[in-house]
Structure formats: C-alpha cells, structure tokens
C-alpha positions, 0 to 999 in steps of 0.5 A, a space after each residue: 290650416 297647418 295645424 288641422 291638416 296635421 290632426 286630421 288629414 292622416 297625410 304623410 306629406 305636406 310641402 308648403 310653398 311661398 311666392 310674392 309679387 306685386 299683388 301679395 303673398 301666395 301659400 300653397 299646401 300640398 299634402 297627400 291626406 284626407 282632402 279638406 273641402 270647405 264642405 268638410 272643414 264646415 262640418 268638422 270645425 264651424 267654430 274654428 272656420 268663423 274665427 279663421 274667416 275673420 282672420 282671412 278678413 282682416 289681412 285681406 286674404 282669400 282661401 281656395 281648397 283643389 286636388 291637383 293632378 296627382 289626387 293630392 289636396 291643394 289649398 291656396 292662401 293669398 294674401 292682398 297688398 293692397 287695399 280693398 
C-alpha cells in the first residue's frame, strides 16, 4: 500500500498510525495525494490488487479506503486475531 501511495499519489505527506486491542491490529494511512479508491486502484493495478487480496486473506485482515474531514486519503487496514 505504501508503496503504491508513494509511486502514484504525488502526496507530500503520509502519516502511519498503529493501535492494538483485544480483536487485532489497526493501520491507518493518511496521506494528502491523489485518493486511491477500490475503483481506482482496480483499474491501475488489477494484478497487484488479486495478489494483495490473497495476502489480506491469508492474515485474516480487511481493507477499507475514505477521505476524512480535511480532503486527505485514509486507508484503514485491520487485521483480525482471531479465527475466522
């Protein structure tokens, strides 16, 4: 995700946060460049995004992508401790 954001979000600010609770592990990406929609990151990398999926899959986690108040692009990862 990082990664992509970088090559193709022309943003000049990414903030990464982490938190952990009884249910799993949280990351949000904040970053203030092109907003990456599902729709949008389909379109760009259909072969990247199948591969990701499975990764997703196998550690039991979920993707979500948003704007927040202040136009910025948010995409929140979790990531499940338990057993699905």
């Amino acid at each position: 995700i990082l990664n992509n954001i970088i090559k193709h979000s022309k943003a000049t600010e990414i903030r990464v946060s982490m938190k952990s609770d009884k249910n799993g592990v949280i990351t949000e990406i904040v970053y203030n460049g092109i907003n990456m929609t599902l729709d949008s990151l389909t379109n760009l990398f259909q072969t990247e995004l199948k591969y990701f999926d499975l990764r997703l899959e196998l550690i039991k986690a979920s993707v979500d992508y948003g704007v927040n108040e202040h136009g910025e692009s948010v995409i929140t990862l979790n990531i499940s401790t338990h057993e699905r």
